[in-house]
PQR file of N, CA, C, O and H, with PARSE charges and radii, in Angstrom:
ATOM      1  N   UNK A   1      51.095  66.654  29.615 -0.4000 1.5000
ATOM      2  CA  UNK A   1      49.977  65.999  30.260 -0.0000 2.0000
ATOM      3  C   UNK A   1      50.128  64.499  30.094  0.5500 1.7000
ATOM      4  O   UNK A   1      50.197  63.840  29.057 -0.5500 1.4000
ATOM      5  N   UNK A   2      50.157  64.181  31.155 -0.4000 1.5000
ATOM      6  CA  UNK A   2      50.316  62.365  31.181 -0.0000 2.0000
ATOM      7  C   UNK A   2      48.956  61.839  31.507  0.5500 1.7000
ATOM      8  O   UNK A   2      48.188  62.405  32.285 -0.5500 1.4000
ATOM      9  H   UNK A   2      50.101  64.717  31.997  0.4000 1.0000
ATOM     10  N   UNK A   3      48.699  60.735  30.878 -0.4000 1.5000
ATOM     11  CA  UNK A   3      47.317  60.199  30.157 -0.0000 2.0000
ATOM     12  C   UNK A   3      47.598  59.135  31.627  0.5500 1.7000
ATOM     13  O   UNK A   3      48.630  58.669  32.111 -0.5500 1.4000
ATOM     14  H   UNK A   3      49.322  60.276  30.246  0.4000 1.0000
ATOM     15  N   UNK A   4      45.968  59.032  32.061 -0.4000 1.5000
ATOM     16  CA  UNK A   4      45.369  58.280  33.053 -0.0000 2.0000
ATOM     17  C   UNK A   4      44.451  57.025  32.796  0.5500 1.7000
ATOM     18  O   UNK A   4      43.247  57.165  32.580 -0.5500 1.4000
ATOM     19  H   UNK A   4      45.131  59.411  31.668  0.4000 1.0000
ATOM     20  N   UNK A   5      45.009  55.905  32.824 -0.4000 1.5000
ATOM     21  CA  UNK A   5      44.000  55.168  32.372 -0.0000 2.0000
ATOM     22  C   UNK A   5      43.724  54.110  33.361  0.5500 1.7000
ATOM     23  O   UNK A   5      44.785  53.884  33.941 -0.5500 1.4000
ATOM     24  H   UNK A   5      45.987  55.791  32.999  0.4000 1.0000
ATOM     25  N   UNK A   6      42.665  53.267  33.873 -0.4000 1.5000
ATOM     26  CA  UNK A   6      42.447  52.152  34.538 -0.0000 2.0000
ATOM     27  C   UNK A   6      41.443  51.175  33.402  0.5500 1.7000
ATOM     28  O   UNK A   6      40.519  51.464  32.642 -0.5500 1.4000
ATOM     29  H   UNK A   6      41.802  53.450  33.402  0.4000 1.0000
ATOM     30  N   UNK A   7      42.331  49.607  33.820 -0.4000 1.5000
ATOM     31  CA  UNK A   7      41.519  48.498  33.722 -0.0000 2.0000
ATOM     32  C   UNK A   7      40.683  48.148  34.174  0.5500 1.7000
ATOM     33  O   UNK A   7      40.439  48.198  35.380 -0.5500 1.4000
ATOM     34  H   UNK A   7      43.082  49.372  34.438  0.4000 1.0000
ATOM     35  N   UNK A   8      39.740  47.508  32.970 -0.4000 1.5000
ATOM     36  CA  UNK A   8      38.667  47.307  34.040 -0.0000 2.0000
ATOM     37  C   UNK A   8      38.836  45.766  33.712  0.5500 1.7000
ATOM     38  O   UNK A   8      39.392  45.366  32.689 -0.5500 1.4000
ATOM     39  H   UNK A   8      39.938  47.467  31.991  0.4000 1.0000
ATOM     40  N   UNK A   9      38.177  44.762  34.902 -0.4000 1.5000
ATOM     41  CA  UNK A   9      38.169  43.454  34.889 -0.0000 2.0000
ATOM     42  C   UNK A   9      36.766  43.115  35.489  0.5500 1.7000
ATOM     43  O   UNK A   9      36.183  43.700  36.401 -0.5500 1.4000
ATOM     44  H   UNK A   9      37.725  45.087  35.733  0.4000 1.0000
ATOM     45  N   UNK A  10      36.382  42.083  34.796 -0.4000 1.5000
ATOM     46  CA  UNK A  10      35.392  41.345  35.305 -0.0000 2.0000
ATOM     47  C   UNK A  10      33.833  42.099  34.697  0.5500 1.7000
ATOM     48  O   UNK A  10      32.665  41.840  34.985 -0.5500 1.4000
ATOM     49  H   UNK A  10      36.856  41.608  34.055  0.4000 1.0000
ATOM     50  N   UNK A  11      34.312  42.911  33.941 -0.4000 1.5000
ATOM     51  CA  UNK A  11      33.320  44.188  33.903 -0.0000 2.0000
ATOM     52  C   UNK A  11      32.975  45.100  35.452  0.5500 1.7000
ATOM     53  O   UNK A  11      31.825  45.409  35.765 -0.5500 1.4000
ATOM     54  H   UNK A  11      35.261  43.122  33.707  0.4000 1.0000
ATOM     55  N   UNK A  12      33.640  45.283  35.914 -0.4000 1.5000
ATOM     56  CA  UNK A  12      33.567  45.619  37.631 -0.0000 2.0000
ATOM     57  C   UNK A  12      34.034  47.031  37.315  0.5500 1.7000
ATOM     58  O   UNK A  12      35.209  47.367  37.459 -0.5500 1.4000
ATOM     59  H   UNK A  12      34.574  45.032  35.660  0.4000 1.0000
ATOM     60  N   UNK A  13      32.737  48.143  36.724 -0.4000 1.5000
ATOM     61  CA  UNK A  13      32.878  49.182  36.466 -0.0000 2.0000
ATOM     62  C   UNK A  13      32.941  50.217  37.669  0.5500 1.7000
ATOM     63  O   UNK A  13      33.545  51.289  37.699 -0.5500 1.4000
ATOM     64  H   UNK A  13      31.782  47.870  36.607  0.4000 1.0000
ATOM     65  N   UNK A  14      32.218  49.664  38.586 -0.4000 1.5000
ATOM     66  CA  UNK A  14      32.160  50.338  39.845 -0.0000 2.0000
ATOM     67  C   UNK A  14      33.339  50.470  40.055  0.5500 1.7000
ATOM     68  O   UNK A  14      33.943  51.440  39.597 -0.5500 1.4000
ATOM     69  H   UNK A  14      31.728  48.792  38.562  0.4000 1.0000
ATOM     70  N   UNK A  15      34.047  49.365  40.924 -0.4000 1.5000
ATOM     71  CA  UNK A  15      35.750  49.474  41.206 -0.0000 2.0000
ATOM     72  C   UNK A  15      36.590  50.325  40.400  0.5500 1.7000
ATOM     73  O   UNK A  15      37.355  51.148  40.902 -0.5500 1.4000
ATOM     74  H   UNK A  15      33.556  48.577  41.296  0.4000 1.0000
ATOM     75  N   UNK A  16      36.454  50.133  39.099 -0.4000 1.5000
ATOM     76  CA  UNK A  16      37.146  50.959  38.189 -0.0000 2.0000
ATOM     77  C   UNK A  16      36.901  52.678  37.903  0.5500 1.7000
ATOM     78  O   UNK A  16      37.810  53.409  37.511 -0.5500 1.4000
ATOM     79  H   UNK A  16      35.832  49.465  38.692  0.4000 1.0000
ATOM     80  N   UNK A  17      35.663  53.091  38.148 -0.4000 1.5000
ATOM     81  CA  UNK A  17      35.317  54.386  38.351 -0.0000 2.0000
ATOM     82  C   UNK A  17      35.777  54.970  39.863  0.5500 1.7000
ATOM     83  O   UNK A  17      35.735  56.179  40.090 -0.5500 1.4000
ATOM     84  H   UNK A  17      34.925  52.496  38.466  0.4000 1.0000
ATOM     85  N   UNK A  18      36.303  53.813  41.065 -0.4000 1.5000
ATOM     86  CA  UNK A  18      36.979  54.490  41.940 -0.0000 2.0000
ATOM     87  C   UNK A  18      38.300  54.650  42.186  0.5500 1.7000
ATOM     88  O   UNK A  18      38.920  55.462  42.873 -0.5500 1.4000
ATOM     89  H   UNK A  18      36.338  52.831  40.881  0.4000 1.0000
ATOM     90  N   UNK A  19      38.716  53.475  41.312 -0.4000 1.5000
ATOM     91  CA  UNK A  19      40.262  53.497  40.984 -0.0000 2.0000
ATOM     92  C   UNK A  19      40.545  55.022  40.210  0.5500 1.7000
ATOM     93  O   UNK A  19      41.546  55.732  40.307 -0.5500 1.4000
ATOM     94  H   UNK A  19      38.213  52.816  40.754  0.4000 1.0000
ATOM     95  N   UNK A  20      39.539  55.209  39.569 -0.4000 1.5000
ATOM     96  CA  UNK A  20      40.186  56.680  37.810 -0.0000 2.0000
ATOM     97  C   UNK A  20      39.967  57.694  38.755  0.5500 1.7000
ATOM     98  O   UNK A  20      40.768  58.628  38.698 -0.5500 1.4000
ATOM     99  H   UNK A  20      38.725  54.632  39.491  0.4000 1.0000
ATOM    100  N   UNK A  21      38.992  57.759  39.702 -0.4000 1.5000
ATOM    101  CA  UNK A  21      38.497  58.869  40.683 -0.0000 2.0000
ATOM    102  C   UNK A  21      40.028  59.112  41.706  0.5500 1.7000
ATOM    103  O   UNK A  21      41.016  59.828  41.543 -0.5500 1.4000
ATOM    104  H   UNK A  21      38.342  57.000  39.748  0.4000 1.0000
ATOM    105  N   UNK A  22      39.864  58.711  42.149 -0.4000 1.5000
ATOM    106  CA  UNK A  22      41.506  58.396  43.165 -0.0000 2.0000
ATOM    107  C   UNK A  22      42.532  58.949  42.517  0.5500 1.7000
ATOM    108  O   UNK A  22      43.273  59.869  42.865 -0.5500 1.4000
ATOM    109  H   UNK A  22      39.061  58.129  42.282  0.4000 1.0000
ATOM    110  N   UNK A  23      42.500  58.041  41.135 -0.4000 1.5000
ATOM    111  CA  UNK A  23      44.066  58.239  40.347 -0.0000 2.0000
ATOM    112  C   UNK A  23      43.630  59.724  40.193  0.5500 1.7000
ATOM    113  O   UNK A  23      44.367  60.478  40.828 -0.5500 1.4000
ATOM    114  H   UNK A  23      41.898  57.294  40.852  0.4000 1.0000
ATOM    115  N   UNK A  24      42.565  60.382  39.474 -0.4000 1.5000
ATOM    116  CA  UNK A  24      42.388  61.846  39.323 -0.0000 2.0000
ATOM    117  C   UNK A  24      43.141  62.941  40.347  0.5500 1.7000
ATOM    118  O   UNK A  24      44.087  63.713  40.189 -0.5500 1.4000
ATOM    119  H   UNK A  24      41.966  59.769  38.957  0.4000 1.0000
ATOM    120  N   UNK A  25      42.251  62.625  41.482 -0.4000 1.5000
ATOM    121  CA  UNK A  25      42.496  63.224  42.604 -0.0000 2.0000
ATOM    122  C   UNK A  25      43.922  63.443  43.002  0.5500 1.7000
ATOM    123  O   UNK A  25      44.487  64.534  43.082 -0.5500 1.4000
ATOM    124  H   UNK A  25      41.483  61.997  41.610  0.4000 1.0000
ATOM    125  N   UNK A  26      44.363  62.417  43.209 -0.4000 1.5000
ATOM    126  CA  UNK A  26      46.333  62.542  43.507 -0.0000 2.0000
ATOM    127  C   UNK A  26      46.927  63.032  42.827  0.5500 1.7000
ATOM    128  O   UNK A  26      47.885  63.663  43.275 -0.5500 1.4000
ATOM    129  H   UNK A  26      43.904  61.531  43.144  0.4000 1.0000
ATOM    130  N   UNK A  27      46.597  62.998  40.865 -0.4000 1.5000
ATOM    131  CA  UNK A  27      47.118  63.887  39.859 -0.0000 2.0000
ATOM    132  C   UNK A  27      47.110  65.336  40.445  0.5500 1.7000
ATOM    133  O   UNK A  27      48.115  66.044  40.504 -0.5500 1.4000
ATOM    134  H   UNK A  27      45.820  62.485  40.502  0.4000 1.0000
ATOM    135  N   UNK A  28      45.674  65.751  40.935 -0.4000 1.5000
ATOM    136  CA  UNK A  28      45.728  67.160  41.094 -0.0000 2.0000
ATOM    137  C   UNK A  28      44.920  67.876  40.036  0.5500 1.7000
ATOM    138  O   UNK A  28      45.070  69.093  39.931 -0.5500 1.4000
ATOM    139  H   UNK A  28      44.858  65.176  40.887  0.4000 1.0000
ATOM    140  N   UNK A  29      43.994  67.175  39.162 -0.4000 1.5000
ATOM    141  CA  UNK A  29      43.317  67.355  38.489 -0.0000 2.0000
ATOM    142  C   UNK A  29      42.350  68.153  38.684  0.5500 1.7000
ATOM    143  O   UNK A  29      41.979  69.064  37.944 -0.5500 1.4000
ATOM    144  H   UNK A  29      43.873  66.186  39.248  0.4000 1.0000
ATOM    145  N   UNK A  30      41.736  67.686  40.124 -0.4000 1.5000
ATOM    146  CA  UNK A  30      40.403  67.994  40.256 -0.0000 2.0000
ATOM    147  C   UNK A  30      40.946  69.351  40.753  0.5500 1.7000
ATOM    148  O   UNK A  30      40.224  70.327  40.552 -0.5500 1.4000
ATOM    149  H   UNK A  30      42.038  66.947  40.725  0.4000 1.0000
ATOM    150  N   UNK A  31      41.747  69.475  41.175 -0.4000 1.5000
ATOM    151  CA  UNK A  31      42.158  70.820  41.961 -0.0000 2.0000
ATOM    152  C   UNK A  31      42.809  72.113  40.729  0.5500 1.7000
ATOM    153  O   UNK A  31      43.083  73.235  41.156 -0.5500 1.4000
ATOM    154  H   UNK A  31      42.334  68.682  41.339  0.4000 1.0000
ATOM    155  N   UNK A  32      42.979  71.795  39.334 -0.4000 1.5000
ATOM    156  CA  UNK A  32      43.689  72.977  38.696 -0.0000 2.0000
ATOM    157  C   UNK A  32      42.019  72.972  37.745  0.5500 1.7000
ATOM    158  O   UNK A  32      41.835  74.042  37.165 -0.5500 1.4000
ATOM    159  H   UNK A  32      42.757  70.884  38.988  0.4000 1.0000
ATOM    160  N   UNK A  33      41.070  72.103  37.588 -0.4000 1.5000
ATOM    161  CA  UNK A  33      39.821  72.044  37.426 -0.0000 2.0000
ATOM    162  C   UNK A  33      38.762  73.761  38.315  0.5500 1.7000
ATOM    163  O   UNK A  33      38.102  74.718  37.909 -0.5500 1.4000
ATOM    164  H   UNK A  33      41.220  71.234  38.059  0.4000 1.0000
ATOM    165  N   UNK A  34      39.129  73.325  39.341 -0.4000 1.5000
ATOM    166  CA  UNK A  34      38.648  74.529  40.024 -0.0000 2.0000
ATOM    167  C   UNK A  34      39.484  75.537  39.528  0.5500 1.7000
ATOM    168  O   UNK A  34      39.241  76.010  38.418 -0.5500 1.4000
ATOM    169  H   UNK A  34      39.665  72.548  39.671  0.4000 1.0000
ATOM    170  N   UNK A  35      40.489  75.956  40.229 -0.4000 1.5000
ATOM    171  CA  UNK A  35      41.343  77.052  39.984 -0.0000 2.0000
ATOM    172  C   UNK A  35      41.094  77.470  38.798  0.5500 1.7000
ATOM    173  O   UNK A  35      40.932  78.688  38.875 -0.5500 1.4000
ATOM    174  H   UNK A  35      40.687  75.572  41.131  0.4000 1.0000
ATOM    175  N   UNK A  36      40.948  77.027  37.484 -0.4000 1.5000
ATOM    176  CA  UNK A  36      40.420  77.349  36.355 -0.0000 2.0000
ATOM    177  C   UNK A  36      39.415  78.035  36.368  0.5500 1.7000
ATOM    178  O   UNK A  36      39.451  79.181  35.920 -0.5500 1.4000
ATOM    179  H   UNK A  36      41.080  76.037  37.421  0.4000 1.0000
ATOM    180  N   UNK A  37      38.185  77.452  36.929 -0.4000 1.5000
ATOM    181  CA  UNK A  37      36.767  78.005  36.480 -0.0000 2.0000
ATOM    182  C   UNK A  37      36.728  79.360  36.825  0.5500 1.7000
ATOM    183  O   UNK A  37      35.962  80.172  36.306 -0.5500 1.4000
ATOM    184  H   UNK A  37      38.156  76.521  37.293  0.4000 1.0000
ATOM    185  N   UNK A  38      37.669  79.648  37.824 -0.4000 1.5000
ATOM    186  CA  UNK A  38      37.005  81.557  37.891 -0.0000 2.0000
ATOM    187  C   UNK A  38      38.465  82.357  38.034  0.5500 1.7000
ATOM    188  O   UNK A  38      39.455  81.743  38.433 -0.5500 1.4000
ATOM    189  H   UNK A  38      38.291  78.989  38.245  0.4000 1.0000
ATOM    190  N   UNK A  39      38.502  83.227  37.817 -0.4000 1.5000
ATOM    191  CA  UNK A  39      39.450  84.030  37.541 -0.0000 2.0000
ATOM    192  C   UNK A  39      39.952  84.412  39.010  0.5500 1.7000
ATOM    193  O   UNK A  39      39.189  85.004  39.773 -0.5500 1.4000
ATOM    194  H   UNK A  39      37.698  83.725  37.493  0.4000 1.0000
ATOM    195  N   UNK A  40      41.408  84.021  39.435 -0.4000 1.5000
ATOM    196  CA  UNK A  40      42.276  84.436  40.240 -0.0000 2.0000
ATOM    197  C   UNK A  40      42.929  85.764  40.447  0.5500 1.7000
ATOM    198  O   UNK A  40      43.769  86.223  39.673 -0.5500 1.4000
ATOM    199  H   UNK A  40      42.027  83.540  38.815  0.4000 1.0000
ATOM    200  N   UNK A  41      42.385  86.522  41.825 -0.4000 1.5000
ATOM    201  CA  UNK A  41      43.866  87.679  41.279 -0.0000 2.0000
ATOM    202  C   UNK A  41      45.317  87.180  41.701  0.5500 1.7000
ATOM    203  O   UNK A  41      45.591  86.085  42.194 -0.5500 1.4000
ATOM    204  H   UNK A  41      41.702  86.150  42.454  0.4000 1.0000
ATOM    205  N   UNK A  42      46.109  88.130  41.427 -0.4000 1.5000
ATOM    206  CA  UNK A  42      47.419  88.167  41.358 -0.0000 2.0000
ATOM    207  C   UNK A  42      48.118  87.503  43.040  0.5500 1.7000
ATOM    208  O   UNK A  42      48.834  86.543  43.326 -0.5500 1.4000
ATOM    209  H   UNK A  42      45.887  89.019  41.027  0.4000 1.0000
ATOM    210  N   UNK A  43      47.457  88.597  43.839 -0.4000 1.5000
ATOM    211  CA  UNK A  43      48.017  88.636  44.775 -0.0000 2.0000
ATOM    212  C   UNK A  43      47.376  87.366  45.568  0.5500 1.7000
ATOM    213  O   UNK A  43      48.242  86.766  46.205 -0.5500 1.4000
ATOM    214  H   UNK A  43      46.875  89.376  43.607  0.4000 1.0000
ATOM    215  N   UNK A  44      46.044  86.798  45.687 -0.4000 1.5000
ATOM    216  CA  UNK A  44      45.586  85.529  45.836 -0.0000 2.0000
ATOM    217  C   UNK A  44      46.391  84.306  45.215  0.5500 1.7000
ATOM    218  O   UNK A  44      46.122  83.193  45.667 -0.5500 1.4000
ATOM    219  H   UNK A  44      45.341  87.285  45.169  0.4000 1.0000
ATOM    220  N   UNK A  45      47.216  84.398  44.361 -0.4000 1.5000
ATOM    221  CA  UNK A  45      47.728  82.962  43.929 -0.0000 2.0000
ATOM    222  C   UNK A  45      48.854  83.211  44.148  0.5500 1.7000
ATOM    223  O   UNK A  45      49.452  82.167  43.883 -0.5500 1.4000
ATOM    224  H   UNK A  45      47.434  85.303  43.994  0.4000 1.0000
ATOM    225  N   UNK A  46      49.922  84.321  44.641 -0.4000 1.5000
ATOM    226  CA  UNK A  46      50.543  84.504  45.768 -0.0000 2.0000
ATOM    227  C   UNK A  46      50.944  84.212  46.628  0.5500 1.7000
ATOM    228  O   UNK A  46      52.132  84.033  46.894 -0.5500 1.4000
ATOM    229  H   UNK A  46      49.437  85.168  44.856  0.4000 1.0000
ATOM    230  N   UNK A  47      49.551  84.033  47.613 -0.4000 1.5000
ATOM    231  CA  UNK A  47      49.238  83.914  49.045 -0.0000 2.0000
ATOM    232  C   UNK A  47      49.070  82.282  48.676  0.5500 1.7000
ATOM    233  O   UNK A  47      49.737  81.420  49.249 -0.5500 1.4000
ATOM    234  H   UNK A  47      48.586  84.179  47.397  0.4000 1.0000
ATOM    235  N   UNK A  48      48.116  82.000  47.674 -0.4000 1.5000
ATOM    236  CA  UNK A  48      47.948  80.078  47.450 -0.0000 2.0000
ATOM    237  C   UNK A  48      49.298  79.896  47.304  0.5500 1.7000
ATOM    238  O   UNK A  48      49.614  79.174  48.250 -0.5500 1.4000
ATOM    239  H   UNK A  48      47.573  82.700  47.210  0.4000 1.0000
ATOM    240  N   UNK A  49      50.345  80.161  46.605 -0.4000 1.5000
ATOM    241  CA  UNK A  49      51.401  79.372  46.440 -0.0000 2.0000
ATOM    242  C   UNK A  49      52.297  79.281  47.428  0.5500 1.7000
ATOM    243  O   UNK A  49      53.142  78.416  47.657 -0.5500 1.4000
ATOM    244  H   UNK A  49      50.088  80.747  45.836  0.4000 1.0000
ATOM    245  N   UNK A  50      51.930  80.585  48.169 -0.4000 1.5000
ATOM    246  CA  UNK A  50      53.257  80.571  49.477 -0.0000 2.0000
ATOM    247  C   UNK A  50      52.302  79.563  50.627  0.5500 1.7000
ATOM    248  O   UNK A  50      52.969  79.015  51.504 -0.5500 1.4000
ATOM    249  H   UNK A  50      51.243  81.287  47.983  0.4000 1.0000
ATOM    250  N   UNK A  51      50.947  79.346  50.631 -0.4000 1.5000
ATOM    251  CA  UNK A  51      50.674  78.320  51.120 -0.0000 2.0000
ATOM    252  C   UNK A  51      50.922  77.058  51.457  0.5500 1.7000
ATOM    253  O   UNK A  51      51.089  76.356  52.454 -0.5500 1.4000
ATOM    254  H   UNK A  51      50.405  79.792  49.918  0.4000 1.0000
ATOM    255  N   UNK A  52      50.875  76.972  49.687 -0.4000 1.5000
ATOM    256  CA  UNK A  52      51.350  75.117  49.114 -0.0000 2.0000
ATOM    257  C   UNK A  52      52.536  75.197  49.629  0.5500 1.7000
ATOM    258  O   UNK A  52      52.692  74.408  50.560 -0.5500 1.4000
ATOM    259  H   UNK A  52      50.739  77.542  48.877  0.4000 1.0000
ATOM    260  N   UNK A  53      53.729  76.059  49.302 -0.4000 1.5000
ATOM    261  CA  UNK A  53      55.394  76.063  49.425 -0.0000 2.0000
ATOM    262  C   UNK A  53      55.017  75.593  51.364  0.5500 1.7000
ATOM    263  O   UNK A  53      54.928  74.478  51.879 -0.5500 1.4000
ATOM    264  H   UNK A  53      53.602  76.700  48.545  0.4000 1.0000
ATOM    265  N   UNK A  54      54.932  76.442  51.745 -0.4000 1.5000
ATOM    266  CA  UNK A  54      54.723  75.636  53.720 -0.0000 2.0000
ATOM    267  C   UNK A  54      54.358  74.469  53.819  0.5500 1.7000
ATOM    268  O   UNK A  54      54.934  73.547  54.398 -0.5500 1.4000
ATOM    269  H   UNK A  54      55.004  77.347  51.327  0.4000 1.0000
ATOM    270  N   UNK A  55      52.954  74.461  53.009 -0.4000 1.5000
ATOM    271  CA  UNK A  55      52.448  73.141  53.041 -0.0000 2.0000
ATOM    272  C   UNK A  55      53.572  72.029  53.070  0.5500 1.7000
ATOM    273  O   UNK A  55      54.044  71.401  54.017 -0.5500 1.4000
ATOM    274  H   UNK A  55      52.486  75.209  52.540  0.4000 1.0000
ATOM    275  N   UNK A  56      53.868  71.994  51.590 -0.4000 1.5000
ATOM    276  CA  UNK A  56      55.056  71.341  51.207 -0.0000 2.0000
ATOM    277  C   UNK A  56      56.250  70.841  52.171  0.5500 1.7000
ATOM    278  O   UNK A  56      56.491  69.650  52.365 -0.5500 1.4000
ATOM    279  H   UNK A  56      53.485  72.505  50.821  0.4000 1.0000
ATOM    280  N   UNK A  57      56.923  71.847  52.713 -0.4000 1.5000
ATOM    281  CA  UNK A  57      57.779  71.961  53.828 -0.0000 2.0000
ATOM    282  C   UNK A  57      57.227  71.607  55.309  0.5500 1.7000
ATOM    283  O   UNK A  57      58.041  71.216  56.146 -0.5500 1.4000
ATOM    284  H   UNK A  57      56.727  72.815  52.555  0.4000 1.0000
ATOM    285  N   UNK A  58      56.023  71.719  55.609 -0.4000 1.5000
ATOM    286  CA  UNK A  58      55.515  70.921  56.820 -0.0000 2.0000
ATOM    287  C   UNK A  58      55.823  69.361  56.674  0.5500 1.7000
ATOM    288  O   UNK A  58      56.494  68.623  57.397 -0.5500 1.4000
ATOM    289  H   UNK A  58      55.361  72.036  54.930  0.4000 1.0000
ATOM    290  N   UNK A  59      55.094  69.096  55.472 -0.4000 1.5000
ATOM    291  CA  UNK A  59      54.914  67.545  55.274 -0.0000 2.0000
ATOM    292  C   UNK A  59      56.819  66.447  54.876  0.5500 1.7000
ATOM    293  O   UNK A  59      57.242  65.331  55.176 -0.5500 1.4000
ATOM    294  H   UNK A  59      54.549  69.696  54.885  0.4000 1.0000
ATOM    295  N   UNK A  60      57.354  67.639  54.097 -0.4000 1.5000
ATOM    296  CA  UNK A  60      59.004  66.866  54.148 -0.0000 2.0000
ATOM    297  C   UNK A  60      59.322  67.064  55.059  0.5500 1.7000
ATOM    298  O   UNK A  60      59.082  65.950  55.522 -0.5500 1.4000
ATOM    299  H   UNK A  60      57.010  68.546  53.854  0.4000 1.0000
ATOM    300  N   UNK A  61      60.036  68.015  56.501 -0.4000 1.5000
ATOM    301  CA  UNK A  61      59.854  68.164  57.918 -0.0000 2.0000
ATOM    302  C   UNK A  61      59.504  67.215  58.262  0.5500 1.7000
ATOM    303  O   UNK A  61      60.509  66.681  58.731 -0.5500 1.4000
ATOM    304  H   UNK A  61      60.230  68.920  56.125  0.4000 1.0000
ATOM    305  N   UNK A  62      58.302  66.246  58.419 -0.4000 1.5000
ATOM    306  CA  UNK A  62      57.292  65.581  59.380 -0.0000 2.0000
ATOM    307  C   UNK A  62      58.362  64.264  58.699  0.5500 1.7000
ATOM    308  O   UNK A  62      59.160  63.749  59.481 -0.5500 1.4000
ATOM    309  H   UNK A  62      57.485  66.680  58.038  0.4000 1.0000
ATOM    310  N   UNK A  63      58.329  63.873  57.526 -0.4000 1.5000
ATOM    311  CA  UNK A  63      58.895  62.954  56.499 -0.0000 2.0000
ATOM    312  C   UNK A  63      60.034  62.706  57.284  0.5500 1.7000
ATOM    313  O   UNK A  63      60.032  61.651  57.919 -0.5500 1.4000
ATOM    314  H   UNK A  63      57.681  64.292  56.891  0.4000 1.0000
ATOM    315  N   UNK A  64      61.125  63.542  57.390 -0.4000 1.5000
ATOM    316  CA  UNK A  64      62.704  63.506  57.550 -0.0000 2.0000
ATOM    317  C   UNK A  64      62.595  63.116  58.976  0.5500 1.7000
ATOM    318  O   UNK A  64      63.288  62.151  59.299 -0.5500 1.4000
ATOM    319  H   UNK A  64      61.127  64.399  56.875  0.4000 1.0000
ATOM    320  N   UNK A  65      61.794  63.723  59.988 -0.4000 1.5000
ATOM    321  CA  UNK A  65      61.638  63.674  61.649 -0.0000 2.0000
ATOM    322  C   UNK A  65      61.218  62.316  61.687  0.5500 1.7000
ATOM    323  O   UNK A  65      61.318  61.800  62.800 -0.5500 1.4000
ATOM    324  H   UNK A  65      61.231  64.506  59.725  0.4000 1.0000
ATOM    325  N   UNK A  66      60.774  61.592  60.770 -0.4000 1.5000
ATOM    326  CA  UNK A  66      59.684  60.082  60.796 -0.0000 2.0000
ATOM    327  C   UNK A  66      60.920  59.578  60.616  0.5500 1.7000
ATOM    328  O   UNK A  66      61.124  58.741  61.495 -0.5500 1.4000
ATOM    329  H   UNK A  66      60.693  62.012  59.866  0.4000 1.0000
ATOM    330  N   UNK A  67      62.064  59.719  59.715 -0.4000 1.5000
ATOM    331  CA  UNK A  67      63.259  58.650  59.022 -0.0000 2.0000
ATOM    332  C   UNK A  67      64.556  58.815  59.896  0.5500 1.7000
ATOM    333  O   UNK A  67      65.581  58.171  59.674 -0.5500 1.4000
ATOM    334  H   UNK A  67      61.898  60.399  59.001  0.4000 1.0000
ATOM    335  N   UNK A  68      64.417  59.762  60.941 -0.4000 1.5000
ATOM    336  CA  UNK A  68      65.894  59.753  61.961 -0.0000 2.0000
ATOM    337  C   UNK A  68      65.759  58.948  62.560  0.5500 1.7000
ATOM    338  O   UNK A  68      66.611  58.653  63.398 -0.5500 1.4000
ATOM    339  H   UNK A  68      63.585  60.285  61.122  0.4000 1.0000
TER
END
């Protein structure tokens, strides 16, 4: 687990609670947060992972087609 931290300046707590919010979010935090709270079956995290795996492969696809 790699530790998340933001500066704050100016005392400009606002800015800084949207910077840690953001940084959260892109970690993927908020998302293994859920997945946690209730119990998954087998064959559902399955189906989620062969999701993400497409997912995944749509977005490098789109990536590589953007860089020819």
């Amino acid at each position: 687990m790699k530790a998340i931290e933001v500066k704050v300046f100016d005392n400009d707590l606002e800015k800084a609670m949207r910077i840690l919010k953001k940084k959260i979010q892109n970690d993927g935090l908020f998302k293994r947060l859920k997945l946690k709270k209730s119990y998954e079956k087998p064959s559902e995290y399955r189906r989620r992972k062969e999701r993400e795996a497409v997912r995944r492969q749509r977005i490098a696809a789109s990536r590589a087609k953007r860089y020819r």
